[in-house]
PASEBA-1860 file (N, C-alpha, C; in nm, 3 decimals):
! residues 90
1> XXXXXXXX> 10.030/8.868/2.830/9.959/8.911/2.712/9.977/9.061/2.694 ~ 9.976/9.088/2.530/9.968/9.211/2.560/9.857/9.355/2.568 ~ 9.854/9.440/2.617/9.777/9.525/2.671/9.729/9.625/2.554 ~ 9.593/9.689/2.547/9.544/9.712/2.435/9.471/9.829/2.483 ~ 9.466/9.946/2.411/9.327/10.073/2.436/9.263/10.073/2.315 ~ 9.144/10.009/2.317/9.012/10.038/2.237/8.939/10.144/2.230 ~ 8.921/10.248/2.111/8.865/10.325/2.115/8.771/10.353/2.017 ~ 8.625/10.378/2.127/8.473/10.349/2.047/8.392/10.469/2.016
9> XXXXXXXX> 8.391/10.485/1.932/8.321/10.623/1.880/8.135/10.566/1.887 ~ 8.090/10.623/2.052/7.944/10.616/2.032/7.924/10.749/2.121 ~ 7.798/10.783/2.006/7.768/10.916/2.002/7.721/10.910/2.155 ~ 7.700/10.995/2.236/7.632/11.015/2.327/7.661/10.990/2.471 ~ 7.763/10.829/2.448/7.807/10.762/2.541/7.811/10.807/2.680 ~ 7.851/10.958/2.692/7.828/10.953/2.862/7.680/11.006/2.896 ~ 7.589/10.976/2.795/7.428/10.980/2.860/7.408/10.904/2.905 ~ 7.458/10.712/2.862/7.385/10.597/2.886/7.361/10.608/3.046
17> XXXXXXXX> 7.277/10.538/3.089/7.212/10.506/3.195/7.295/10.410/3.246 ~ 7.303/10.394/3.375/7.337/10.301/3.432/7.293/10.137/3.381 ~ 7.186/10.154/3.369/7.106/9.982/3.309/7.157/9.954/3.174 ~ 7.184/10.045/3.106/7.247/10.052/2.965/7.366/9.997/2.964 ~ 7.488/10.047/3.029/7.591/10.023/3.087/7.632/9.905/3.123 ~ 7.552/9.860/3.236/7.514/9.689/3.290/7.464/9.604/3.125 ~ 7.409/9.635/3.084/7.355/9.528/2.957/7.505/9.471/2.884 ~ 7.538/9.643/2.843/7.678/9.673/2.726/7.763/9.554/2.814
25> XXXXXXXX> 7.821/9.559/2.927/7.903/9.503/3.030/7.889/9.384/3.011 ~ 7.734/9.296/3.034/7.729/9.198/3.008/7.716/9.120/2.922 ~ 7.675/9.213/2.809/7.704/9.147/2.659/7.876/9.120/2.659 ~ 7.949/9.187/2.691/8.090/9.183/2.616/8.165/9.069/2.752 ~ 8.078/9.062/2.884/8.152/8.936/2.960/8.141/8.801/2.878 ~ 7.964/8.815/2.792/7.932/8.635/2.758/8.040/8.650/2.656 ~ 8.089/8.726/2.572/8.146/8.685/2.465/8.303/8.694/2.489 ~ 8.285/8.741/2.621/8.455/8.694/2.650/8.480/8.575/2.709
33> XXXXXXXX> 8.322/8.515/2.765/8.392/8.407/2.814/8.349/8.297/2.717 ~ 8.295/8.336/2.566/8.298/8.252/2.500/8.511/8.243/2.411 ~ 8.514/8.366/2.421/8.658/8.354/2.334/8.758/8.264/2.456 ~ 8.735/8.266/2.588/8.831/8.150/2.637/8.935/8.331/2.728 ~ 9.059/8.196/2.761/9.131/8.340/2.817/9.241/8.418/2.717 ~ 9.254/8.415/2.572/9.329/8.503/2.491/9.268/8.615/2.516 ~ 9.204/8.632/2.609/9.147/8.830/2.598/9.073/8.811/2.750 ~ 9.098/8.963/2.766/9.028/9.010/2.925/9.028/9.147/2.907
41> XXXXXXXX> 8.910/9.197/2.938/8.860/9.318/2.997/8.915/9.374/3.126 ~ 9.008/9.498/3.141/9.031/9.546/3.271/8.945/9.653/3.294 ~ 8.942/9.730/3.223/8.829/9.864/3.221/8.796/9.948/3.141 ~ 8.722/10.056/3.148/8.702/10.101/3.035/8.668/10.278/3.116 ~ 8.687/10.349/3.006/8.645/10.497/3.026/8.541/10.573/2.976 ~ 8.441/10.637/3.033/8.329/10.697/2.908/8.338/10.845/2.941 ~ 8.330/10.863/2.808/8.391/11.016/2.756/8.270/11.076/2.719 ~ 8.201/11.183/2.677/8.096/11.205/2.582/8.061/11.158/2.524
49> XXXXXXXX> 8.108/11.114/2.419/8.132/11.049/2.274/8.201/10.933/2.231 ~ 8.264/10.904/2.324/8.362/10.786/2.319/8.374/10.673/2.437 ~ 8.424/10.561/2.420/8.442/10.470/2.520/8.592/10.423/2.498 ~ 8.699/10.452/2.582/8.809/10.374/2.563/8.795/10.269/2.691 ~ 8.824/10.150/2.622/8.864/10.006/2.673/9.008/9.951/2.681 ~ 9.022/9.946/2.788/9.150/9.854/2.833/9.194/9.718/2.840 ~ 9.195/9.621/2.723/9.187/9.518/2.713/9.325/9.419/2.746 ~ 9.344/9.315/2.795/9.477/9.197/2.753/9.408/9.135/2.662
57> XXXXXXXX> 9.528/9.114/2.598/9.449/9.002/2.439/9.590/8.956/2.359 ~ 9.554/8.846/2.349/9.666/8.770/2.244/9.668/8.847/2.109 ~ 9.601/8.938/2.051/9.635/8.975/1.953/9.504/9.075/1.905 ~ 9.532/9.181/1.784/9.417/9.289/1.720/9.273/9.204/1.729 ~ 9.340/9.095/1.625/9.195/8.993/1.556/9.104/8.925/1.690 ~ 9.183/8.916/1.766/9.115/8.873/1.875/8.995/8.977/1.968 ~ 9.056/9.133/1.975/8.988/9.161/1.997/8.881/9.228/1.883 ~ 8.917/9.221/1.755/8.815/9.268/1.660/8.681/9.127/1.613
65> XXXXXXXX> 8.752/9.054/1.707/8.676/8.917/1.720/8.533/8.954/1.804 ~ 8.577/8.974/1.933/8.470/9.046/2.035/8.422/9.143/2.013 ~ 8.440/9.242/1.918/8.378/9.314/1.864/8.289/9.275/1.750 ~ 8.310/9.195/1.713/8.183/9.158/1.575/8.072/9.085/1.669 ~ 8.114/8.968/1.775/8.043/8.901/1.819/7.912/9.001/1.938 ~ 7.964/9.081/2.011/7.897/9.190/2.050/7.860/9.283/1.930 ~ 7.869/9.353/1.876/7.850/9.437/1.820/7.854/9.617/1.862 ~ 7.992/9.542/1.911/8.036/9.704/1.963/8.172/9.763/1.815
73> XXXXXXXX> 8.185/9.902/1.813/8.245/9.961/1.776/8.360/9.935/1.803 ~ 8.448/9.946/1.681/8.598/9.954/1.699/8.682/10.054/1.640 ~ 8.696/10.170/1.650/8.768/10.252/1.546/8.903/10.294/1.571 ~ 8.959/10.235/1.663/9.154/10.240/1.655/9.129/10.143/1.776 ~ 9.260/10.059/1.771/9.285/9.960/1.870/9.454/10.026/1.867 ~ 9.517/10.031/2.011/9.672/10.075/2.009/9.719/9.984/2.118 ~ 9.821/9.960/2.070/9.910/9.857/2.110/9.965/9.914/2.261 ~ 9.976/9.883/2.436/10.047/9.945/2.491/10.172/9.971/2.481
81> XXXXXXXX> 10.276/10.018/2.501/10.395/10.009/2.468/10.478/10.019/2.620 ~ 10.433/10.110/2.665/10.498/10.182/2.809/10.400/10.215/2.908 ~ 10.401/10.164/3.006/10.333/10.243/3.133/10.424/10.349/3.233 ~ 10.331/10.467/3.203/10.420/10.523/3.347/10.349/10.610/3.413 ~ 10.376/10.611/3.525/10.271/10.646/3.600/10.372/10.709/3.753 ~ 10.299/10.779/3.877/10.408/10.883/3.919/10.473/10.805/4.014 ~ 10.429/10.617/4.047/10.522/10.554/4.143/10.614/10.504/4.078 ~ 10.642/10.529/3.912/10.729/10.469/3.827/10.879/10.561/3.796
89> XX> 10.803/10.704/3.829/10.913/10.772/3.767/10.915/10.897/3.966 ~ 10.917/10.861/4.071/10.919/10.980/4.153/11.050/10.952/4.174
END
């Protein structure tokens, strides 16, 4: 499948609390394991202001799917193209 960075414009994001965090987490597991396996969560990053997510997913709609059903933010989804990283290129 291919590999996806979600990026969520919420204000504040690296205040949430730990318990906040755990809720967000588990809202977006039930509704992944309602979509089946066209999509998986690997991880995610919290920025100030932002949350980028690292998703596999059969496709955009799929994950703008899990986003309506949670009700999380979506404001650019990018396609991976290339990984590289320093055991790829030493």
């Amino acid at each position: 499948m291919p590999q996806y960075v979600i990026e969520r414009e919420i204000p504040n994001a690296g205040q949430l609390s730990d318990a906040e965090l755990q809720e967000i987490s588990q809202r977006s597991l039930k509704v992944l394991g309602e979509l089946g396996p066209k999509i998986r969560w690997l991880h995610s990053y919290v920025t100030d202001n932002k949350v980028y997510c690292v998703y596999l997913a059969a496709d955009e709609d799929t994950i703008r799917e899990h986003a309506r059903r949670g009700g999380f933010p979506v404001d650019r989804i990018s396609k991976v193209r290339k990984l590289v990283d320093p055991v790829n290129y030493e």
